[in-house]
Backbone as a ProteinNet text record, in pm:
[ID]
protein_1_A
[PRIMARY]
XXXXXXXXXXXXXXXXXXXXXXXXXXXXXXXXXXXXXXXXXXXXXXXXXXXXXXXXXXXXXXXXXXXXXXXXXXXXXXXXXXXXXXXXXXXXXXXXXXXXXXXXXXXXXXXXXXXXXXXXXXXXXXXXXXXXXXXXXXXXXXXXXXXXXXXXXXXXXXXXXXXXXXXXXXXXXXXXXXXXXX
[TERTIARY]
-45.4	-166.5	-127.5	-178.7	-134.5	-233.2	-181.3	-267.8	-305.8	-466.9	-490.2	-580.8	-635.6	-701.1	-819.3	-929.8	-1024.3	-950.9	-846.8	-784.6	-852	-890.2	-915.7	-858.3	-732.7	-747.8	-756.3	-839.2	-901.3	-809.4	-852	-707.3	-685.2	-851.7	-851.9	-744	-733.1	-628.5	-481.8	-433.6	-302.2	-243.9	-172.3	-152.9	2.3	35.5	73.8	200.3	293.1	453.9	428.6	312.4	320.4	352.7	319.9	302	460.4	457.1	624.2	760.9	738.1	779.3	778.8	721.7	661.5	723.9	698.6	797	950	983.1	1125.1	1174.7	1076.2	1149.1	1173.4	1064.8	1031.4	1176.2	1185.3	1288.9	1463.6	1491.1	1592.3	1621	1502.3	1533.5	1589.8	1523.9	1529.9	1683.8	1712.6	1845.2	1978	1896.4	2057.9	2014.8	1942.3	1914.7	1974.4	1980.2	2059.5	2225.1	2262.8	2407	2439.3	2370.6	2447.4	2406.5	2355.5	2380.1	2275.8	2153	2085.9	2027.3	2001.1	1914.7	1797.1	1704.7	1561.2	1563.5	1607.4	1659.6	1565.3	1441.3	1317.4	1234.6	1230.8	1172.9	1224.4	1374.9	1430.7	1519.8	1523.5	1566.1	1491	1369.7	1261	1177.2	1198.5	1209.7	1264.3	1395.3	1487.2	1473.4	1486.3	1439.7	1355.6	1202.1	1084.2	1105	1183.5	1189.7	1268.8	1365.7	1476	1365.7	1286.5	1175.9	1114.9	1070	988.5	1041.7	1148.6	1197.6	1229.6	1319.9	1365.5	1234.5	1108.7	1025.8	1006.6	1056.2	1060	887.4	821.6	730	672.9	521.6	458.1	291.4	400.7	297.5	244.7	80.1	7.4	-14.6	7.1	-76.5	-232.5	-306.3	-449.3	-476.1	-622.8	-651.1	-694.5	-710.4	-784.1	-643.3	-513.7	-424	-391.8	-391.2	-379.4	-467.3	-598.4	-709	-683.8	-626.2	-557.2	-460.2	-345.6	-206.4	-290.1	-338.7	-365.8	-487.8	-553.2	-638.9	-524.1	-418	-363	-223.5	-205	-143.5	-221.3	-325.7	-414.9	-428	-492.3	-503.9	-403.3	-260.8	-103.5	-78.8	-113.5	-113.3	-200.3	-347.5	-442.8	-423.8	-397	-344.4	-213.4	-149.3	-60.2	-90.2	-233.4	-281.5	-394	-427.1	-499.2	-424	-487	-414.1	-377	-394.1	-277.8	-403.9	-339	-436.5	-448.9	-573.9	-634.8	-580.3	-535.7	-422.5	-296.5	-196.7	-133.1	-153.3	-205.7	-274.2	-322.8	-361.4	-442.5	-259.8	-166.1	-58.3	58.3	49.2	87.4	4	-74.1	-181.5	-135.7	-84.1	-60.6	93.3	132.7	304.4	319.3	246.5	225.1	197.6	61.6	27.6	122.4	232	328.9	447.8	500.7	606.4	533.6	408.6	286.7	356.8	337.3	372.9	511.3	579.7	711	810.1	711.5	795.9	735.5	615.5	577.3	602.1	639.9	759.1	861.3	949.7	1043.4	1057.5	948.6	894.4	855.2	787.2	782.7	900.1	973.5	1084.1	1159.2	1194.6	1289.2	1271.4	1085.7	1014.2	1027.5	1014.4	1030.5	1172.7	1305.8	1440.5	1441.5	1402.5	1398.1	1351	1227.5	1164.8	1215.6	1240.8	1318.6	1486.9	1519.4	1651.2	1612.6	1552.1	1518.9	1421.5	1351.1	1197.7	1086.8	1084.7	995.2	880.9	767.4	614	666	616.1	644.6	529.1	424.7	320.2	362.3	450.3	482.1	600.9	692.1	796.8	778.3	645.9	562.2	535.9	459.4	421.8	542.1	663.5	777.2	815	843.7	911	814.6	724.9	625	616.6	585.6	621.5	470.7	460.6	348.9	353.4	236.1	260.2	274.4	402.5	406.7	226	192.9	63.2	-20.1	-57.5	-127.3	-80	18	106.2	68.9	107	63.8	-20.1	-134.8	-310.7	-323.3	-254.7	-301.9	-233.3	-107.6	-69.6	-125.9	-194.2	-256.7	-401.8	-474.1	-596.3	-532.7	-413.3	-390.9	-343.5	-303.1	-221.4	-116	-9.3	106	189.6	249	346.7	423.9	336.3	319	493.4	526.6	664.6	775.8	754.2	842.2	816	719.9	669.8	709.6	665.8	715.6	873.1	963.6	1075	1144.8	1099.5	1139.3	1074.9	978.1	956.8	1010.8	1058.8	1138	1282.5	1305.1	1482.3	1487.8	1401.9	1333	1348.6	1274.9	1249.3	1384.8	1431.5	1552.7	1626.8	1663.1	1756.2	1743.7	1621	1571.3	1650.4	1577.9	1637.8	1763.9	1828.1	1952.6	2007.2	1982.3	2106.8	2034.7	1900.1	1849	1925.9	1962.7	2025.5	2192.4	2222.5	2373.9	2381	2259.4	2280	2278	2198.7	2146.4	2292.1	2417.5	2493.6	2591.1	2604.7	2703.2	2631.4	2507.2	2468.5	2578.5	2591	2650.7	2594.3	2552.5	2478.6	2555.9	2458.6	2529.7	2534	2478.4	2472.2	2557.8	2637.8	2776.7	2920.1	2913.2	3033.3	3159.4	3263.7	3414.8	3455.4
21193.4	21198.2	21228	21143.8	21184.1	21269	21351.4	21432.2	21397.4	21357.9	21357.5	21446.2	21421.3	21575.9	21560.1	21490.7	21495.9	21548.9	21533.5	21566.3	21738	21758	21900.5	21959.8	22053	22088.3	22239.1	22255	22381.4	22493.9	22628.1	22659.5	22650.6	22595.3	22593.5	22458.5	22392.5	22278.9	22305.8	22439	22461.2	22506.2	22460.9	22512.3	22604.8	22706.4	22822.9	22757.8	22664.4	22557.6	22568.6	22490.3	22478.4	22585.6	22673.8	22825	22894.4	22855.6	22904	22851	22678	22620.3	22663.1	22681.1	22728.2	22885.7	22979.6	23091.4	23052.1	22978.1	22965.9	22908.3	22809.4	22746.3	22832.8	22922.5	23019.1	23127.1	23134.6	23272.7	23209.3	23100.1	23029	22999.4	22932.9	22885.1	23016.3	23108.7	23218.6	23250.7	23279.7	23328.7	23210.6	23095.7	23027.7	23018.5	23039.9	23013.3	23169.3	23261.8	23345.9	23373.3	23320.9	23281	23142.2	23041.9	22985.9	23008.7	23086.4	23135.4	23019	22962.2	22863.6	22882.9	22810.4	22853.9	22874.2	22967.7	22995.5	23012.3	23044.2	23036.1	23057.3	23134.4	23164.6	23035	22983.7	22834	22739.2	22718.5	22586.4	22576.3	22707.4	22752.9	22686.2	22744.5	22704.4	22557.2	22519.7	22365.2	22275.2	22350.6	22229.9	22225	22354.4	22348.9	22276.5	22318.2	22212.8	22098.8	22036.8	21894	21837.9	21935.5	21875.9	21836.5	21956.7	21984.3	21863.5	21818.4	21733.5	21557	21540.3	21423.8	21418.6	21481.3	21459.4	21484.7	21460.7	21445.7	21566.7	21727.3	21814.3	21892.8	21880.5	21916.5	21851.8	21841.8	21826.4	21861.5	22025.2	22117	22070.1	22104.4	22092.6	22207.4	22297.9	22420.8	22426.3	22498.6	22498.8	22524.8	22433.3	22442	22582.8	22687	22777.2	22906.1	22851.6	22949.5	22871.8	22747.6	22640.5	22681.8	22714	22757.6	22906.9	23015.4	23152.6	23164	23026.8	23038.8	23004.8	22906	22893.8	23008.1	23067.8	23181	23243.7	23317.9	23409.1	23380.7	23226	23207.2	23181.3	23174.1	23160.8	23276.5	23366.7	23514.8	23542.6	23534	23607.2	23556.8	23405	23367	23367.1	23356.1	23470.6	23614.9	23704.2	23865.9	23895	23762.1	23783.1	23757.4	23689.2	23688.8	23818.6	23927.2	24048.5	24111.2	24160.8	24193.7	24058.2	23999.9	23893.4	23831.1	23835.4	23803.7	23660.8	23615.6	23498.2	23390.7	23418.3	23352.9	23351.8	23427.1	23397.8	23285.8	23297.8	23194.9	23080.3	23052.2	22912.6	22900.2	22963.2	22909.3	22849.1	22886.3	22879.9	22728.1	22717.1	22592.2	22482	22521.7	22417.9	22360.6	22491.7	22437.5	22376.2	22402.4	22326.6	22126.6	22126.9	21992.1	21948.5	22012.7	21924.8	21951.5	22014.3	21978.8	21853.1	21856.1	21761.5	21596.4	21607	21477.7	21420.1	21512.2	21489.8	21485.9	21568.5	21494.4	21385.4	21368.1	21210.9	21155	21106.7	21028.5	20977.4	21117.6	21061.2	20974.8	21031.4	21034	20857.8	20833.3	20640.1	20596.5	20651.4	20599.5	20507.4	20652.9	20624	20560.4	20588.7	20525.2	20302.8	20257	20154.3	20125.4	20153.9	20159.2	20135	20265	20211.6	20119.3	20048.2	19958.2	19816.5	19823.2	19737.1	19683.2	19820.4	19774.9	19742	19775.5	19779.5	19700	19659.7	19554.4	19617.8	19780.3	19886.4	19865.3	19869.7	19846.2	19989.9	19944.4	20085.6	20170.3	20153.3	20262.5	20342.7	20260.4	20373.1	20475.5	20385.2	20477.5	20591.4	20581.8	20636.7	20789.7	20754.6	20851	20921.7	20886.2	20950.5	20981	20964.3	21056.6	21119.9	21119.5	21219.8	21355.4	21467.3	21596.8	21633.5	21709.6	21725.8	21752	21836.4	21858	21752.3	21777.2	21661.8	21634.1	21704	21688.8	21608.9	21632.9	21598.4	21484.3	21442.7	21268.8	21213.9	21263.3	21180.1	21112.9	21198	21170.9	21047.7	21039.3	20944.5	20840.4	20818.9	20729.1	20630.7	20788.3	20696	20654.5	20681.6	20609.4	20491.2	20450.6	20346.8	20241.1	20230.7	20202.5	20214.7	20313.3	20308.2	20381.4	20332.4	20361.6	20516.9	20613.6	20747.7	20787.9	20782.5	20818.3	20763	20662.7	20677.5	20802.3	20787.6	20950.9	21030	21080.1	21172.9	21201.2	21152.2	21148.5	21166.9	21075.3	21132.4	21265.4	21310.5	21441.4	21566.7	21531.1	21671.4	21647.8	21504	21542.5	21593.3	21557.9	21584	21743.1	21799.6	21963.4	22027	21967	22001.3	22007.5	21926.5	21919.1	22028.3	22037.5	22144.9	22271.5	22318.5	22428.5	22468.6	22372.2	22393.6	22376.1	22269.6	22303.8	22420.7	22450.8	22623.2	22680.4	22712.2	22782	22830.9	22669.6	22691.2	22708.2	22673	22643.2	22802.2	22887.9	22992.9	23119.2	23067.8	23116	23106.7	22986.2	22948.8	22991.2	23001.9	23062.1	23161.8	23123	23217.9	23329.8	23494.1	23555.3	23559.3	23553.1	23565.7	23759.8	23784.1	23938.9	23998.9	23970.2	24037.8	24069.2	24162.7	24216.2	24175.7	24157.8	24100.8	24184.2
-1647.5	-1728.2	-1871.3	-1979.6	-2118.2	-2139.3	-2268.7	-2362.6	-2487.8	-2481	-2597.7	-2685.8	-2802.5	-2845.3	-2771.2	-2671.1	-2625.4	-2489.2	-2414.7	-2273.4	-2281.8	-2146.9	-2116.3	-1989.7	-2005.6	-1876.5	-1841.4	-1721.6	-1686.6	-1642.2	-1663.2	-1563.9	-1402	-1383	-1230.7	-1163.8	-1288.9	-1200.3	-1221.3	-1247.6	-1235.9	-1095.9	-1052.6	-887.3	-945.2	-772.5	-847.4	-920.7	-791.5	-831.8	-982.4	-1033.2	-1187.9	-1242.4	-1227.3	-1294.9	-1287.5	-1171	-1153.2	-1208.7	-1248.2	-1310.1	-1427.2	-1492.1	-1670.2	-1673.8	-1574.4	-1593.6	-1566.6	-1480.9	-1481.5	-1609.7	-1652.6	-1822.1	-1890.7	-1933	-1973	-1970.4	-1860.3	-1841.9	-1867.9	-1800.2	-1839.5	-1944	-1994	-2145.6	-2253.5	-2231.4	-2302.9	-2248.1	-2171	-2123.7	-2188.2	-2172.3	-2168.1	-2368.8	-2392.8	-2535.7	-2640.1	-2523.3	-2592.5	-2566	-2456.9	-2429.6	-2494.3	-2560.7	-2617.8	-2742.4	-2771.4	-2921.6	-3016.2	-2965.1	-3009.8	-3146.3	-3225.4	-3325.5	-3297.2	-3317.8	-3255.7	-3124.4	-3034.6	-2907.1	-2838.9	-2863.4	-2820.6	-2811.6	-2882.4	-2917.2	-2827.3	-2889.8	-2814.8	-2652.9	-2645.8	-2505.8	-2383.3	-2364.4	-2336.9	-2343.6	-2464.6	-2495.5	-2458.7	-2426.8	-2407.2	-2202.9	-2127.9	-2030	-1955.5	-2054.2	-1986.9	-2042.9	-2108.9	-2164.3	-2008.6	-1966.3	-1852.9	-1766.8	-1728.9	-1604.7	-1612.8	-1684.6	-1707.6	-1707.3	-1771.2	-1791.1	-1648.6	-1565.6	-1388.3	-1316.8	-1360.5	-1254.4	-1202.5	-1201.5	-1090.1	-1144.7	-1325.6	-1290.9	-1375.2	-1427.6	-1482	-1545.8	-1528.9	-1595.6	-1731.1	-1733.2	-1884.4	-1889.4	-1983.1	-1999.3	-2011.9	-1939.6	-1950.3	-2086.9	-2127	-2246.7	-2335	-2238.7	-2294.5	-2347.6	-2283.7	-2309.1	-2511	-2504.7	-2612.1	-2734.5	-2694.1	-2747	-2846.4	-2723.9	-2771.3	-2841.9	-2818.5	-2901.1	-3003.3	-3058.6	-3203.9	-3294.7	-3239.4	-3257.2	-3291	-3206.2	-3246.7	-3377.3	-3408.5	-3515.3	-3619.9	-3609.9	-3699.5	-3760.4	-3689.9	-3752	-3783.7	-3716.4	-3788.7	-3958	-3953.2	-4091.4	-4203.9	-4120.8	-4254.3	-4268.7	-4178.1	-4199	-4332	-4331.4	-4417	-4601.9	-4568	-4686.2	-4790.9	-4697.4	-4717.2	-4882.8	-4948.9	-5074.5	-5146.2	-5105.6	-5223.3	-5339.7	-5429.8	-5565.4	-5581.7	-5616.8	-5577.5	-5713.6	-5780.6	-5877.2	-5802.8	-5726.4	-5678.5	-5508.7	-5495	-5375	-5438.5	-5563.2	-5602	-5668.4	-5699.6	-5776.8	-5600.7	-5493.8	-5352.5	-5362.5	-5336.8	-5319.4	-5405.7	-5531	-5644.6	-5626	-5568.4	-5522.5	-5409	-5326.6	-5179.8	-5167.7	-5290.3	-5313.9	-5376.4	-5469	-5513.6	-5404.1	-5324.2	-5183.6	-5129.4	-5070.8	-5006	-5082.2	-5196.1	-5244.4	-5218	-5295.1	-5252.7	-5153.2	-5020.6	-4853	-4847.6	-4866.3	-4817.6	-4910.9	-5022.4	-5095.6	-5037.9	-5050.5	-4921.6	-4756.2	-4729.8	-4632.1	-4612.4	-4676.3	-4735.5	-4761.5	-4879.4	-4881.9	-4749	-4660.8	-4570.6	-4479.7	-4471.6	-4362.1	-4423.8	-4543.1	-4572.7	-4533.6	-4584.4	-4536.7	-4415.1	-4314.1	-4169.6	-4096.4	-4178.8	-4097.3	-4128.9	-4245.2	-4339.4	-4265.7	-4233.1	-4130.8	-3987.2	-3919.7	-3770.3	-3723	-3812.1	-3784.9	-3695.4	-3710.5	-3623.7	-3721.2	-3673.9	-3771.5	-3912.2	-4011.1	-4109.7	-4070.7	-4043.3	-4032.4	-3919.4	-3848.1	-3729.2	-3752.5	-3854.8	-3868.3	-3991.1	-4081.2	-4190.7	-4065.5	-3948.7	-3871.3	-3817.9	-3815.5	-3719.4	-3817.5	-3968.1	-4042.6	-4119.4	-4116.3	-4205.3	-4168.8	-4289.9	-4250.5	-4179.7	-4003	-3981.2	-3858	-3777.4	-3639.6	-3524.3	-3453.5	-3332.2	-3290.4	-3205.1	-3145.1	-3248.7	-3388.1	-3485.9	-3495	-3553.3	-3539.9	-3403.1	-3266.8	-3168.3	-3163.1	-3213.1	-3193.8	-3298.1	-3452.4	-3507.4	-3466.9	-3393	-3355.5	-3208.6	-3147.2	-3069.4	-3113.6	-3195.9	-3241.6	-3356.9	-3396.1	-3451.3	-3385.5	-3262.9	-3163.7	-3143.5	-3213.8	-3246.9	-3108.9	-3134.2	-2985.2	-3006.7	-2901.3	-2916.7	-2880.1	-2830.1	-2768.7	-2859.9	-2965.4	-3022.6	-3149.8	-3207.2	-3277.6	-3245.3	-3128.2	-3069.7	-3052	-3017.3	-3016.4	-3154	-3260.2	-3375.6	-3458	-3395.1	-3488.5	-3398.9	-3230.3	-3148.8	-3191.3	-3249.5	-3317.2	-3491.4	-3563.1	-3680.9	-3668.5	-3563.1	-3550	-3531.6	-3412.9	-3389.4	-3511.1	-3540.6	-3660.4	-3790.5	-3761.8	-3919.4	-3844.5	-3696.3	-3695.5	-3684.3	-3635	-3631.6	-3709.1	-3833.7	-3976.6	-4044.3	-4056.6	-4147.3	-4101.3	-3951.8	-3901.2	-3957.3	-3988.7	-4015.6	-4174.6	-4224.8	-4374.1	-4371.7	-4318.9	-4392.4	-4329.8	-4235.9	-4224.1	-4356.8	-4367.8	-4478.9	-4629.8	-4634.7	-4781.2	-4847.2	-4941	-5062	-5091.2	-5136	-5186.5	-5317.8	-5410.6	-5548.7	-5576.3	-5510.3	-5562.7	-5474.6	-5402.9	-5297.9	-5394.5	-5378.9	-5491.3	-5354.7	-5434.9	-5334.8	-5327.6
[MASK]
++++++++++++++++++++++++++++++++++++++++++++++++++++++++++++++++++++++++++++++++++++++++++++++++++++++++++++++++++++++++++++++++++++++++++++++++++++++++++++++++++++++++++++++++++++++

């Protein structure tokens, strides 16, 4: 069954296997994500687990919508709480720097997306959607109300992700501090 942003599922249709599945990702991922020393390991541990779970057929857990509902409530509030105190000139000057990053990934973002399609003969609006900066789920959805072939999106924004975290990861090992006395 795909997911789309109208898909609903209840928690009454989770049976327990599913549940147990999702803690074992859950607990594995986390474990082998801290023995191999992962970047974000909390994240991609787990990720990379239920990606296995899932690709071999063994499950095909959806998380019920209402836990989906709570994760974003509760990142929602974590990222307005962080705005309390902050002076409303400094937030409209955040906003002004944001619309100019905004321009300039999707610049690029065209750029590479013309290049790629240009080499490969993949539609550009689709490869516009796989390299554009933006949430997997959010890209899916417009790709599937354009007709665009969801799974390749998808695929390029979980190696897209990947990739960020794992070179921040390494970049921010190898950083220089300029203020470290020798």
């Amino acid at each position: 069954m795909g997911r789309s942003g109208s898909s609903y599922v209840p928690f009454s249709a989770v049976e327990a296997k599913d549940l147990a599945w999702f803690a074992a990702a859950i607990w594995l991922g986390v474990a082998a994500g801290i023995i191999l020393r992962l970047p974000a390991r909390y994240l991609l541990g787990p990720m990379i687990v239920s990606a296995g779970l899932h690709l071999s057929g063994v499950s095909d857990f959806q998380l019920p919508s209402v836990f989906l509902a709570a994760a974003q409530v509760v990142i929602g509030t974590t990222v307005g709480c962080r705005f309390v105190n902050t002076a409303p000139m400094l937030i409209l000057r955040v906003i002004g720097l944001s619309v100019g990053s905004t321009v300039l990934l999707l610049s690029v973002s065209l750029g590479f997306a013309l290049l790629v399609s240009t080499m490969t003969g993949d539609r550009f609006v689709g490869t516009v959607l796989a390299y554009s900066p933006g949430g997997v789920a959010e890209m899916s959805l417009i790709a599937l109300s354009l007709g665009i072939e969801v799974p390749f999106v998808v695929f390029h924004h979980i190696i897209r992700v990947l990739l960020v975290v794992a070179g921040s990861a390494t970049v921010f090992r190898l950083r220089i501090d300029p203020f470290k006395t020798k």
